[in-house]
N, C-alpha and C positions, 0 to 999 in steps of 0.2 A: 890617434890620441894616445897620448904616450901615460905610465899607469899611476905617476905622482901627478897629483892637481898642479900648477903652477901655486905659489902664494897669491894670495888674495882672489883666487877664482872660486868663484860660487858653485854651490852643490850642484846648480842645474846645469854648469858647463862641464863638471867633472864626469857625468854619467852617462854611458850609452842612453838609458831609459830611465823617465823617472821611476823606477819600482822599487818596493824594499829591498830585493835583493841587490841590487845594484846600489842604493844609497848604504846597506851594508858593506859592500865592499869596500867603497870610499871611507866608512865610517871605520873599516877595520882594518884600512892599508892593503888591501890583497892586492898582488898582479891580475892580470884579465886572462892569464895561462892556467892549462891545466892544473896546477902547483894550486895556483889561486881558486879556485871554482873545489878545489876540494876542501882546503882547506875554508871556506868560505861554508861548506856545508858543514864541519865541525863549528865554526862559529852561530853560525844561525841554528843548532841543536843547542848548543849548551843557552840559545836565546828563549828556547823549549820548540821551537820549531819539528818538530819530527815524523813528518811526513813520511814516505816509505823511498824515494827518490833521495832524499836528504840525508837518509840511513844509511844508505847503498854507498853515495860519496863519503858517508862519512867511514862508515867501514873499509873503503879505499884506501883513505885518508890514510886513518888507522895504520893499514897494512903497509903502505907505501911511505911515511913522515909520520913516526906514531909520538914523536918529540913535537913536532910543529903543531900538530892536531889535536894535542893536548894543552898545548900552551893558548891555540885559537878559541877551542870550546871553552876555557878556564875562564879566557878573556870574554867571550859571549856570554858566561853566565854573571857578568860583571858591566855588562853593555845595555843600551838600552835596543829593545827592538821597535821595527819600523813597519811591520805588518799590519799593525792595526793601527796605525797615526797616520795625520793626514800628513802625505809626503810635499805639499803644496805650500804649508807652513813654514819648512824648514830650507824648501826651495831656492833661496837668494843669500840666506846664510854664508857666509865665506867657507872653504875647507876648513881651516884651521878654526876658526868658530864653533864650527859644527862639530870636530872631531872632541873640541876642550871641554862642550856643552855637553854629549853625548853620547861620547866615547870609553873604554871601560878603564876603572881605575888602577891604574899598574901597579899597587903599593901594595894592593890586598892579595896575600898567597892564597890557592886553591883550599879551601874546606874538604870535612871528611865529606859530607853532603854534594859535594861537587865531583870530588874524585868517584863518588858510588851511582853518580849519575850517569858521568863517564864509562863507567863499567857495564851498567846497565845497557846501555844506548849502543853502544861500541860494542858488545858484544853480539846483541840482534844484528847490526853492522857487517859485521864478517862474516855471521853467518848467512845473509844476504848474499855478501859478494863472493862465499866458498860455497855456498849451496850447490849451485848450479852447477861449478866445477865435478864439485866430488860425485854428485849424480848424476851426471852424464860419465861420468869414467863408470861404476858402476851398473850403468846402463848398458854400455857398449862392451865390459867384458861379459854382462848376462847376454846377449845379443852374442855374443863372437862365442860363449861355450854351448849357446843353444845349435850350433852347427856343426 
């Protein structure tokens, strides 16, 4: 399955599964590549999604695309989310239907409220996904002068 809907193909032929996170992606144009799945986690955060898995990619994100991943979250908090809706509703919808209905509106620039959520969020993020690093180096130089 290649990662643009055709025109006129319905949400339910666009998605591996019907799940939010999947009709998210479609909703938000992601590829189905690494690239996409993170940035996909920056969009479904600024949806308020913020699970601890969610943070972690998004802190990737961050690290890795911190232009992309800000323009994704900007757009999620501008998007509708699918978490709590019945995904069964919007099911037969066309792509391009679905994205014009419920898709995030491109005209509105980021708020201060958006940018400080972004900080918020993105920075628990990193420190996520540098935790680990910088504690295991400090672990293995206490470990290598204990000898």
């Amino acid at each position: 399955m290649s990662d643009a809907a055709p025109p006129g193909d319905r949400l339910r032929d666009a998605v591996d599964d019907l799940t939010p996170s999947e009709v998210h992606r479609v909703l938000a144009d992601f590829p189905r590549d690494l690239r996409g799945r993170l940035l996909l986690a920056a969009w479904e955060a600024g949806t308020g999604a913020t699970d601890l898995p969610r943070l972690v990619r998004l802190g990737a994100a961050l690290l890795w695309k911190p232009d992309d991943a800000m323009d994704a979250f900007h757009s999620g908090r501008r998007a509708t989310s699918f978490f709590d809706r019945n995904l069964e509703a919007v099911a037969d919808e066309p792509v391009d239907a679905f994205r014009a209905r419920w898709g995030a509106d491109e005209d509105l620039s980021p708020s201060t409220d958006d940018a400080m959520a972004l900080v918020r969020l993105g920075a628990v993020g990193i420190i996520l996904v540098t935790a680990p690093v910088v504690l295991g180096s400090i672990g293995m130089l206490f470990l290598w002068s204990s000898f």
